[in-house]
C-alpha positions as CSV (number, residue, x, y, z in Angstrom):
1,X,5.7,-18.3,11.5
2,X,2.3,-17.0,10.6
3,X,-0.6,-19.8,10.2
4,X,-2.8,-18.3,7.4
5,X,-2.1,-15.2,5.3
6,X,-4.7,-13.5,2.9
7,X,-4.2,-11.0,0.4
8,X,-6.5,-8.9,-1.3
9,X,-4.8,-8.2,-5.1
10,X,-1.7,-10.1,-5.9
11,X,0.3,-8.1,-8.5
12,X,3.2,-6.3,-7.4
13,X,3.1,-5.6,-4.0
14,X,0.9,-8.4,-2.8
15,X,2.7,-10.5,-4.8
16,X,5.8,-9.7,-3.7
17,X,4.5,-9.8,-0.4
18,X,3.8,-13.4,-0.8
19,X,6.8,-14.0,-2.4
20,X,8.7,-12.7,0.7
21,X,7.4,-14.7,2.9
22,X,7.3,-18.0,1.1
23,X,10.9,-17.9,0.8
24,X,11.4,-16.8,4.2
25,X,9.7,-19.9,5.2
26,X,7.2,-16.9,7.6
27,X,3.6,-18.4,6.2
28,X,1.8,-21.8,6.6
29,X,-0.4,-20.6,3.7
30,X,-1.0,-18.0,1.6
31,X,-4.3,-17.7,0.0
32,X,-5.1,-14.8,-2.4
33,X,-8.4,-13.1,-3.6
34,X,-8.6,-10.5,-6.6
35,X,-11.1,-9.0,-9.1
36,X,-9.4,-10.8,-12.0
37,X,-9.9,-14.8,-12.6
38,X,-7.0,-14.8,-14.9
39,X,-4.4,-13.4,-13.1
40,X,-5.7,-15.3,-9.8
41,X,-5.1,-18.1,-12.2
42,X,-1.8,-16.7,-13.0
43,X,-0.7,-16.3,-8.9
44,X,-1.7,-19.5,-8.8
45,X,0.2,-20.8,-11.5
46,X,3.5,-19.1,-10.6
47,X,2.8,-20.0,-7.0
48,X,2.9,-16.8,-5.7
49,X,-0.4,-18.7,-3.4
50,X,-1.5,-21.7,-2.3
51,X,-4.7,-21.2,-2.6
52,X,-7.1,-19.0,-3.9
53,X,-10.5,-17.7,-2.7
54,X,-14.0,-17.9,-4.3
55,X,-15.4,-15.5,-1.9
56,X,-14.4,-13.4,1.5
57,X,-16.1,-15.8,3.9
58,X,-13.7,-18.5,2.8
59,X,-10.7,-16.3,2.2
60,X,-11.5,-15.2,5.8
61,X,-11.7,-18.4,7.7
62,X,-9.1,-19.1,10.1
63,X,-7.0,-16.3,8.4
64,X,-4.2,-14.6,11.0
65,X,-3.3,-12.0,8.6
66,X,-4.8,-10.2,5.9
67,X,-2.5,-7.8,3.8
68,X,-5.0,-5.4,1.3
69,X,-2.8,-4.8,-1.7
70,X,-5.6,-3.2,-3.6
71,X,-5.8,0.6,-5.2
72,X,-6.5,2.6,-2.0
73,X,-9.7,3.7,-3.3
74,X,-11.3,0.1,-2.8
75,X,-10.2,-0.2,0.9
76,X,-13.8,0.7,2.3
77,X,-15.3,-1.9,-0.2
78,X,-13.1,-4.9,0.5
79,X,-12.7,-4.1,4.7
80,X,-16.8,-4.3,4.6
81,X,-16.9,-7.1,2.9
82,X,-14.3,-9.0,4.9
83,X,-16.2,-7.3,8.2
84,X,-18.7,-10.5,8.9
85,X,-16.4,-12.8,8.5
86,X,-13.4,-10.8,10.6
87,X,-12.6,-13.3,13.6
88,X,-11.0,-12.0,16.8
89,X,-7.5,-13.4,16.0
90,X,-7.4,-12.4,13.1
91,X,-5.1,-8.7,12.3
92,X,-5.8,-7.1,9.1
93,X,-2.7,-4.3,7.8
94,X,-2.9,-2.4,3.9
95,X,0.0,-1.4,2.3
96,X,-1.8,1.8,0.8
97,X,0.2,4.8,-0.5
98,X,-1.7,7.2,1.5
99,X,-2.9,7.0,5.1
100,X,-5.6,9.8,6.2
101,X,-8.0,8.3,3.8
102,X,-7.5,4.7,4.6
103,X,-7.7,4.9,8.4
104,X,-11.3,7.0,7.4
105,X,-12.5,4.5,5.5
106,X,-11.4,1.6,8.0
107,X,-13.0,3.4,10.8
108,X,-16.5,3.6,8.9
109,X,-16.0,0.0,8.0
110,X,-15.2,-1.7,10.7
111,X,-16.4,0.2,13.2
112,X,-15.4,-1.2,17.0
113,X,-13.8,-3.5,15.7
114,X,-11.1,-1.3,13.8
115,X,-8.3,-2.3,16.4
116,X,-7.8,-5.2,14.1
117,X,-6.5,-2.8,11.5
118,X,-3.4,-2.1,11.6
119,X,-2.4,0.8,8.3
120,X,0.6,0.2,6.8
121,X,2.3,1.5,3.6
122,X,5.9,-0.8,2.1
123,X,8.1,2.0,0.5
124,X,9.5,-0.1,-2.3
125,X,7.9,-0.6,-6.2
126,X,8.4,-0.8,-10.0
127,X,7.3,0.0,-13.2
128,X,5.5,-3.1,-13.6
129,X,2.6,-4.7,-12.5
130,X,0.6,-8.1,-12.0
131,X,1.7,-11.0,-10.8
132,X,4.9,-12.1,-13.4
133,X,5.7,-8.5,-12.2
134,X,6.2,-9.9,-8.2
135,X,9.8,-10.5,-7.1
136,X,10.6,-12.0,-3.7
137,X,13.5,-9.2,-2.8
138,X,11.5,-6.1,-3.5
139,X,11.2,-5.2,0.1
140,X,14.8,-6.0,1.3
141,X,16.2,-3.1,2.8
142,X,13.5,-0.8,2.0
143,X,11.5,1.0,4.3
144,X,7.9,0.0,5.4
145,X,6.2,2.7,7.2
146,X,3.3,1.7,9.8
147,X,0.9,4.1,11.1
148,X,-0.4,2.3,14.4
149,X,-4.1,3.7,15.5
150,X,-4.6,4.3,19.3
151,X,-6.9,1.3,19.5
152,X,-4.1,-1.2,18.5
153,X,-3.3,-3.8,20.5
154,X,0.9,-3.8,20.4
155,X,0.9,-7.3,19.7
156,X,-0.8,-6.8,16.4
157,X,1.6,-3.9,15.1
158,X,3.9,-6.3,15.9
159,X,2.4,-9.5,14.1
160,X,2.3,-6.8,11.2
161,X,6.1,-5.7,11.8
162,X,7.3,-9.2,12.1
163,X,5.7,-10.4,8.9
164,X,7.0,-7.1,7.1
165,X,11.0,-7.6,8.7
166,X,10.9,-11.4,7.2
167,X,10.4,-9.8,3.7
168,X,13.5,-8.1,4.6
169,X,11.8,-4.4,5.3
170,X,13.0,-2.1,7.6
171,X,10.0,-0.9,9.9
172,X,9.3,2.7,10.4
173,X,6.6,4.5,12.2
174,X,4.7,7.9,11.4
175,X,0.9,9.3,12.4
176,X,-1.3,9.1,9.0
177,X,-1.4,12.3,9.2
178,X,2.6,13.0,8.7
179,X,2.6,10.1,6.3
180,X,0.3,11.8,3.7
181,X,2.6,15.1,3.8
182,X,5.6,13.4,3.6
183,X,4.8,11.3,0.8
184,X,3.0,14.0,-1.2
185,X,6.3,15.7,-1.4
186,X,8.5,12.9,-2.5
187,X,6.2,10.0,-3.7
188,X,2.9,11.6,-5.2
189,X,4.3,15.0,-6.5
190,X,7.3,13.2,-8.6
191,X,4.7,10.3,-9.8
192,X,2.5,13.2,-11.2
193,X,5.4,15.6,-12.8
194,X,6.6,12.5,-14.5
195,X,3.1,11.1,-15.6
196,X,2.7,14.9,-17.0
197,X,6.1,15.3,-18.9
198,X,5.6,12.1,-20.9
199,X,2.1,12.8,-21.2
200,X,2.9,16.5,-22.8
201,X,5.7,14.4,-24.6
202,X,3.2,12.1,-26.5
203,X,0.9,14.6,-27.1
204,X,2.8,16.7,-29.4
205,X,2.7,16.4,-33.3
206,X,6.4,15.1,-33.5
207,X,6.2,13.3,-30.5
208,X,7.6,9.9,-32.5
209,X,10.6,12.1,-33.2
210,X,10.7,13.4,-29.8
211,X,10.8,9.7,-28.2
212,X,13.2,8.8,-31.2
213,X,15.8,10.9,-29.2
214,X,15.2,11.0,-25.6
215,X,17.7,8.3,-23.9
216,X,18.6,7.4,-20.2
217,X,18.1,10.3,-18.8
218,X,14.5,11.2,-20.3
219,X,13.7,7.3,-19.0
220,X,15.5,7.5,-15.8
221,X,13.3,10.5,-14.9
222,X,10.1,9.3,-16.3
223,X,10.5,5.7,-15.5
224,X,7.9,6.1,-13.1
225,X,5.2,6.9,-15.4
226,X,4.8,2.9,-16.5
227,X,3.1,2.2,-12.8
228,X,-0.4,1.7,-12.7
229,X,-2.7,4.5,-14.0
230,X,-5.8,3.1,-11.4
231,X,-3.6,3.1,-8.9
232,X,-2.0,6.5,-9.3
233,X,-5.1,8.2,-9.9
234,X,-6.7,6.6,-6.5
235,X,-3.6,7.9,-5.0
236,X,-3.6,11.6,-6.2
237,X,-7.1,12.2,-5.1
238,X,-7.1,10.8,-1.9
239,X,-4.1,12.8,-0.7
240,X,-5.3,16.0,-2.6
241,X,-5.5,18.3,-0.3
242,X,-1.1,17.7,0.5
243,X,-0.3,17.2,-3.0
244,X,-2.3,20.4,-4.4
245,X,0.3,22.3,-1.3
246,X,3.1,20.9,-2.7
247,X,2.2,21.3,-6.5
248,X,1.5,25.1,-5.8
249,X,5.3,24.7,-4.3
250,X,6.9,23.2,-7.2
251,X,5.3,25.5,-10.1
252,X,6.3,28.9,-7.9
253,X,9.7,27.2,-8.0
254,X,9.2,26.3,-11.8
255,X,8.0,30.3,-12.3
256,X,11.6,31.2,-10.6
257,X,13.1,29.4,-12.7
258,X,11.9,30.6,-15.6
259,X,12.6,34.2,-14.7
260,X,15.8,33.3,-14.2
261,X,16.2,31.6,-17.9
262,X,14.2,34.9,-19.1
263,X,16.8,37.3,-17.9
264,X,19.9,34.8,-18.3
265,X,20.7,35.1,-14.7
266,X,23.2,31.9,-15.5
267,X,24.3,32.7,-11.9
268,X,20.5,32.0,-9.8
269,X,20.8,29.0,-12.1
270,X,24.2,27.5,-11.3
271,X,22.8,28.4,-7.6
272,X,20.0,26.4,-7.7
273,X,21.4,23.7,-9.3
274,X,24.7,23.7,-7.2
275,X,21.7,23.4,-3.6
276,X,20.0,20.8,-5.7
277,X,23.0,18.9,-6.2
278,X,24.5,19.3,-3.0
279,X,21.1,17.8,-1.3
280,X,21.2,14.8,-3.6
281,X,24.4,14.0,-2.8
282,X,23.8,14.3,0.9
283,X,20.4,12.3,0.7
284,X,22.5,9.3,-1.4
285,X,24.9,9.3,1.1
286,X,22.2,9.0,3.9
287,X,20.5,6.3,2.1
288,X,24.3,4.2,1.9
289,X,25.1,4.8,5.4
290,X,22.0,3.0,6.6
291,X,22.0,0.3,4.1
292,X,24.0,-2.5,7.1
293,X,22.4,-0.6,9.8
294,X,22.9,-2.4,13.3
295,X,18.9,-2.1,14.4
296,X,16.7,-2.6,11.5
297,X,13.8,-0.9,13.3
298,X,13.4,2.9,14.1
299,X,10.2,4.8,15.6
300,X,9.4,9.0,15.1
């Protein structure tokens, strides 16, 4: 069990987070701090946490874990202010959706002291946010990727694991720097196509007619574009650099495609669909193979 366990931002993730481990029976307390009185009042009211925190310097004290469940953009901000009040016991992880920019920001923070921080990022989400949004099984069976720093003690990556496998999350290990290409690819690319479709969608003159008709498999795709807006923009710019790569990718792929239409080459199509198919099938089958895996834990 962990003694004392801080969040920063208690909607989904954080929430969830807290939700995790409370059941697990993993946390003595949980105290939470956030930008927004009501929906601190709200965590508090659901009992998400115990507690919650006027200020850093008493969120901080005696704390063994922090978890920063903010918009990755306000990592910098809340590390320095946690920073004089950051005692040597005390390990503090993120669960930030990109890496290279985080561990940056960390390491002009906190300075020497940044083998406290351990980055982490939970591979699991909705649609929804705030704390009526947090559920106690998000993170069972999905993956949580940690991207230890050379200055880590191994005990703290491992207070951080631990805390993540009683939520039920399967721990996986990259370098930031894989993270962020990885996850432009098949995280931030797909968040931004499907931000843009509905976008272009409601845009258009008979867009009430349009959204009259589209069914599961206009929502299925685009379900994604009801996350957080903040969140996602935070996200898109501090992984630019990978997800401009992989946009150039996808609209020479797109331009393909539409050549292929142009000339009704119905054979490149069926091609391109058949691979596309064929991978998804493959990936599905992956994903069910390793759902009762023996050893929840794997390292690249």
């Amino acid at each position: 069990m962990t003694g004392k366990v801080v969040i920063f931002g208690v909607g989904l993730i954080g929430g969830s987070f807290a939700r995790a481990l409370k059941r697990a029976g993993a946390a003595a307390k949980i105290v939470g701090v956030g930008r927004s009185p009501e929906a601190m009042a709200r965590a508090l009211e659901l009992g998400i946490v115990d507690e919650v925190a006027a200020s850093p310097a008493e969120a901080m004290r005696g704390a063994d874990l922090v978890l920063i469940a903010a918009p990755v953009a306000q990592t910098g901000a809340i590390l320095a202010s946690i920073l004089p009040h950051l005692e040597p016991g005390t390990v503090v992880t993120d669960a930030g959706s990109t890496k290279s920019d985080v561990v940056q920001a960390a390491r002009e923070a906190l300075g020497v002291r940044i083998g406290q921080f351990v980055p982490g990022h939970p591979i699991a989400g909705r649609e929804t946010n705030g704390p009526d949004a947090a559920i106690p099984d998000l993170y069972i069976g999905k993956k949580v990727v940690l991207t230890p720093l050379p200055e880590n003690a191994a005990a703290d990556v491992e207070r951080v694991a631990a805390a993540w496998r009683a939520c039920g999350a399967l721990i996986h290990k990259l370098s930031p720097a894989e993270h962020d290409k990885v996850f432009a690819a098949v995280s931030h690319l797909p968040h931004l196509l499907a931000y843009a479709l509905v976008d272009d969608i409601a845009n258009k003159p008979h867009a009430k007619q349009l959204f009259q008709y589209a069914a599961s498999g206009f929502r299925d795709f685009t379900r994604i574009a009801g996350s957080s807006p903040e969140m996602w923009r935070d996200i898109s710019l501090a992984n630019r650099e990978a997800l401009l790569g992989e946009l150039d990718a996808y609209l020479a792929q797109l331009t393909g495609l539409r050549a292929m239409l142009a000339s009704s080459d119905g054979a490149a199509l069926e091609s391109v669909y058949a691979n596309a198919q064929h991978a998804r099938r493959e990936w599905i089958e992956a994903i069910e193979a390793a759902e009762t895996p023996a050893d929840h834990d794997s390292a690249k």
